[in-house]
N, C-alpha and C positions, 0 to 999 in steps of 0.2 A: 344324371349322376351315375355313374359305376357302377354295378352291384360289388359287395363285397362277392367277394372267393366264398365256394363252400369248403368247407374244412370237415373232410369222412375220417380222420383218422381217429382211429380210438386210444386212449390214453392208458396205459395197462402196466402195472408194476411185474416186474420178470418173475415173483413169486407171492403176488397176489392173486388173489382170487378172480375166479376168469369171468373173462368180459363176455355180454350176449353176442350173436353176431349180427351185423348192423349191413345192410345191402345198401353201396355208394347211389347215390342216387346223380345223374348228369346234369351240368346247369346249361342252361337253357343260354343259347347265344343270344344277344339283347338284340332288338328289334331293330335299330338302327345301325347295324352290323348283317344283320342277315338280311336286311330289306334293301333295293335299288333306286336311285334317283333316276327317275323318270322324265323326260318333257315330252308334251304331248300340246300341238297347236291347235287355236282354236278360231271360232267366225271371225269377219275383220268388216269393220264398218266402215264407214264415208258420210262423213258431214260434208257436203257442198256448201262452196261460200256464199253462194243465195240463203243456205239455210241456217250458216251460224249468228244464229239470234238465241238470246237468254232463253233459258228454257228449253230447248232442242235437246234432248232422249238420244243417248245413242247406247244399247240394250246389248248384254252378255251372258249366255249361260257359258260357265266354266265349264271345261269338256272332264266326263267322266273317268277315271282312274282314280284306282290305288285311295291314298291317304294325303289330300294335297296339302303343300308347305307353304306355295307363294304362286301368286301371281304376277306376270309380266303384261302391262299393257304400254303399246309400243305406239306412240301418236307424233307422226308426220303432216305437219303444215308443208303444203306445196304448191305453186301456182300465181303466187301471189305477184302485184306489177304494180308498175305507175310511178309519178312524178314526185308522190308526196315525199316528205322529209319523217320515217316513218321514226317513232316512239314508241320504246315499249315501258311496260306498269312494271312496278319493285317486283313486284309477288310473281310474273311471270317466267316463264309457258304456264306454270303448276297453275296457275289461279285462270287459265282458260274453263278449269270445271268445279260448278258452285258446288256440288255434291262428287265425291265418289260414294256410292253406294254396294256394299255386300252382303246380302241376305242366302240365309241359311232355305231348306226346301219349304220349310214352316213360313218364312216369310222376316224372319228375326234376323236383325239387323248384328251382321259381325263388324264393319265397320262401315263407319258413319260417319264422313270426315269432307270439309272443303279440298280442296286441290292442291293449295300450297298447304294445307296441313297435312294430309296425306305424302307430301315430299318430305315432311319435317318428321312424321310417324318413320319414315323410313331412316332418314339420313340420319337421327341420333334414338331410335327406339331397339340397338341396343341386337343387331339381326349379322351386320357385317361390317369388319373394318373397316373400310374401305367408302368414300362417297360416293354416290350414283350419278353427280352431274359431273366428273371427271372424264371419263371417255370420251372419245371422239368417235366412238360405234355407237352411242345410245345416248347423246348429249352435242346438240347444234342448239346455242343460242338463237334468240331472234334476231333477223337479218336487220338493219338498220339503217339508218340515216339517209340520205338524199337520195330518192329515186329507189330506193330500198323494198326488197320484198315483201320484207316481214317474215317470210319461211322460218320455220323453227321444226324441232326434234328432242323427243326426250321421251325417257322410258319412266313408267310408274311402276314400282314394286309395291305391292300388298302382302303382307309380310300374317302367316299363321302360326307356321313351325317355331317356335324359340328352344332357349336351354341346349344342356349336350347331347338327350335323345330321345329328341323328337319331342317333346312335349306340344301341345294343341295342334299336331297334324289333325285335321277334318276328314273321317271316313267318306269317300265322294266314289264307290262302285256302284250306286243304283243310281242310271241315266234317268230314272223315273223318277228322280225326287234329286235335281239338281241344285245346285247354288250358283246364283246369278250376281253381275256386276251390272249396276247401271248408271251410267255417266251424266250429267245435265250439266249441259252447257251454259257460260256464265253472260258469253255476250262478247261483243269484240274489246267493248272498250274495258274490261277487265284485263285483257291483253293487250294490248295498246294506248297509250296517251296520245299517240297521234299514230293512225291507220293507214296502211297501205289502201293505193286508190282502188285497187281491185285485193279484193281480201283474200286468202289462201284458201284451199279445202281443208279440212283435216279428218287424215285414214288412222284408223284405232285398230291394232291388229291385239287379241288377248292369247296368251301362251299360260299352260300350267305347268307345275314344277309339282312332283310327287314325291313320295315313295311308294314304290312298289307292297303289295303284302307278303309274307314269306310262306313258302312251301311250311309244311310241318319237321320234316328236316330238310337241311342243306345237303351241298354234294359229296360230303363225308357222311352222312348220315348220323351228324349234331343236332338236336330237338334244339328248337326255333323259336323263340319269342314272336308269334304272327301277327300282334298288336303293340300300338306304340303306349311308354306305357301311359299309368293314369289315361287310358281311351276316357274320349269323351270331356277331356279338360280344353275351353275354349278362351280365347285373346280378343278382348275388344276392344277395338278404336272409337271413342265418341268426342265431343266437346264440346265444351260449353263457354257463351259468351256473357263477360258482363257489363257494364256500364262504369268507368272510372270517373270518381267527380276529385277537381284540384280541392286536396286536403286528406284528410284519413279516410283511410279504405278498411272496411272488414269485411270479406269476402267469403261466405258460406259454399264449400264444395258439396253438391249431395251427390256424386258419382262413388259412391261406399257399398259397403255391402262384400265385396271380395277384396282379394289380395290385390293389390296393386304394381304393375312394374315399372310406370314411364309417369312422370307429369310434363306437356309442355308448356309454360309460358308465353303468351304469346301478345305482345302490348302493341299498341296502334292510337294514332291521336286520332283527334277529332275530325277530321277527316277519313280516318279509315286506310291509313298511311302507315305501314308497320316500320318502313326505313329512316323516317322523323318520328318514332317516338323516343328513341332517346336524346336526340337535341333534345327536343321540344319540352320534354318535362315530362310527357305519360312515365313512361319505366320509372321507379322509384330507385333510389339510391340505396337503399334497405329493401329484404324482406322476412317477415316473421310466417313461419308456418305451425301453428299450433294443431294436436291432435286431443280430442277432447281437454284436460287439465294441462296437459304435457306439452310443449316449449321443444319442437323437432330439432327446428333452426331459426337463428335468427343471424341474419348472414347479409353483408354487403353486397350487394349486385354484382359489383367488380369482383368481389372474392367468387360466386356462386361460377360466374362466367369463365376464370381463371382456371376454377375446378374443373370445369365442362371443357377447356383445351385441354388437360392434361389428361381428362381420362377418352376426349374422342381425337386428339391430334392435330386440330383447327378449330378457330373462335367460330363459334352462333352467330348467325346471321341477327343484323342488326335488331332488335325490337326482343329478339328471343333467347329465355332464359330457361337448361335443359334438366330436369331433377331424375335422373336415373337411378333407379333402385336395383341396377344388373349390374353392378361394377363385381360381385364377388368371383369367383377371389383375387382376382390377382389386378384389379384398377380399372379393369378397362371395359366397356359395357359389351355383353353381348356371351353365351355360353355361359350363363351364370346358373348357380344351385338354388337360385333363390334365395340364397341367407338372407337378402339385405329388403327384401320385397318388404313393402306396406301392407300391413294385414288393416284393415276395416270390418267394424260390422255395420248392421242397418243403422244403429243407434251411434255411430260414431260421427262427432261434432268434426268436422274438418275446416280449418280458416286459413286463409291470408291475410296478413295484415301489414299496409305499410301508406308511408304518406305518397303522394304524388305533388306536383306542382301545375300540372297539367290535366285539363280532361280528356277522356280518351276514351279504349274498352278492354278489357285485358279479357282474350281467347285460353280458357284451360284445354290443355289436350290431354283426355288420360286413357292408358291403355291398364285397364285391370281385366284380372283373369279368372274367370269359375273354372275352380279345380273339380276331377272327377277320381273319386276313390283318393288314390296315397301320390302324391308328387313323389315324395319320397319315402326311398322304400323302409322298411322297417329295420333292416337287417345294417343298414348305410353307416350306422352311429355306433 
């Protein structure tokens, strides 16, 4: 958010009694005006397709710079051949990896998400207008059908930086206390209904995106904001799964405690099938989200989803239902003041509540935020 203007003038009647004298003091360029976005590339792995079996590790320290905003990791399937009549799974490429994982140098988990959730964190958590499986430079579908390779292509963003500046960029200049990504592998047939007869490799290159820290002044010799502000305010991606049984659901969230920016929904039948749960009956027709006594929404599917084209530009993919709390001000998610965010405490009751007709599991995705010092500043209101 902006800072207000300082205002040094002194107010003084032309034959009043005089004013002390008051030395202007200079406002400090904000931090995300005086600082540079940086990319800076990092190690690149290889999974051979002898080795893509469930559970296969494929390990990232994020390269050191600055105050990073996001990561880029860039996974090419290539190589792949044979006769078969190849199939790919709903949830794919993204559900090639059961985990992404990002741990802080302590070992603390900044985000903690399966693979197609970690797509879904991106494409409506509220970071960029714009979809990430639209290019044709960072987005090849799975090759398909008779004699088909199966090759595929897509980039994963890991998204820190939100707001208009800079909020939860991660201090990352001491190489000796890195933050790491680490990938596990889900298995072929998570990507495939039907596999190619010789399977692909797939290469994982990771990229970081910064900002720079700023001099103490700039090249006019303007004092600098050298930190982003609220340092040390951090964005976490976790989720959690539950169990839907056909009839009334009341669904206890404990992911409380902080502000909240994203909830995703995410419904799937009994099979584990997110593209049939709304034939099928999982996704409910209603849903009620209560916060302690208080009654948030209670709101049609269809209407929620309706809402969720109009503030991202395109419907959610089938099974998913997107509750953004970044739409301020002006509708649309992403560069928000926070107005509209979920405040939680420890002791705050969080529920959904709605019938099903179908059983199933419904996946919560919530990205909430431990704020550090003042998000906003004092002076702003």
């Amino acid at each position: 958010m902006p800072s207000a203007p300082i205002n040094n003038t002194i107010n003084s009647q032309p034959n009043g009694p005089s004013q002390p004298q008051q030395t202007a003091t200079a406002a400090l360029v904000p931090f995300i005006r005086a600082s540079q976005e940086v990319v800076q590339q990092g190690a690149t792995q290889v999974l051979a397709a002898a080795a893509c079996a469930a559970g296969a590790n494929m390990p990232f320290n994020v390269p050191s710079y600055g105050f990073l905003a996001e990561q880029y990791l860039t996974f090419v399937a290539a190589g792949g051949s044979g006769s078969a009549t190849v199939a790919a799974q709903p949830d794919a490429p993204w559900s090639a990896f059961g985990l992404i994982l990002t741990k802080d140098a302590n070992g603390t988990p900044i985000i903690q998400l399966p693979g197609y959730s970690a797509y879904l964190a991106r494409l409506l958590g509220g970071y960029k207008p714009f979809r990430p499986d639209q290019s044709t430079y960072g987005y090849s579908a799975i090759a398909t059908g008779a004699s088909a390779s199966g090759n595929f292509k897509f980039k994963l963003e890991l998204e820190h930086m939100f707001g208009p500046e800079g909020w939860g960029l991660l201090p990352n200049m001491d190489a000796s206390a890195v933050y790491s990504t680490q990938l596990t592998f889900n298995g072929p047939s998570a990507v495939y209904s039907t596999a190619p007869t010789n399977l692909p490799s797939i290469t994982a290159l990771i990229e970081g995106v910064y900002r720079s820290r700023p001099n103490q002044q700039n090249a006019y010799g303007q004092p600098c904001q050298v930190d982003p502000p609220a340092k040390g305010t951090v964005s976490y991606w976790t989720s959690q799964t539950f169990p839907i049984v056909n009839g009334a659901n009341t669904l206890q969230l404990n992911r409380v405690g902080n502000v909240i920016r994203n909830h995703i929904l995410v419904f799937r039948d009994s099979n584990g099938v997110r593209s049939t749960a709304d034939s099928g009956g999982t996704t409910p027709v209603s849903i009620t989200m209560k916060k302690d006594a208080s009654v948030l929404f209670a709101e049609n599917v269809d209407t929620l989803r309706q809402r969720d084209y109009e503030a991202y530009g395109f419907d959610v993919p089938a099974g998913v239902i997107a509750l953004p709390y970044t739409t301020d001000p002006n509708g649309i998610p992403g560069h928000e003041y926070g107005d509209s965010y979920l405040s939680t405490a420890t002791s705050t009751n969080l529920q959904l509540l709605f019938n099903s007709t179908a059983a199933g599991t419904l996946e919560v995705i919530t990205n909430d935020v431990v704020i550090a010092g003042e998000l906003y500043p004092a002076n702003a209101f």
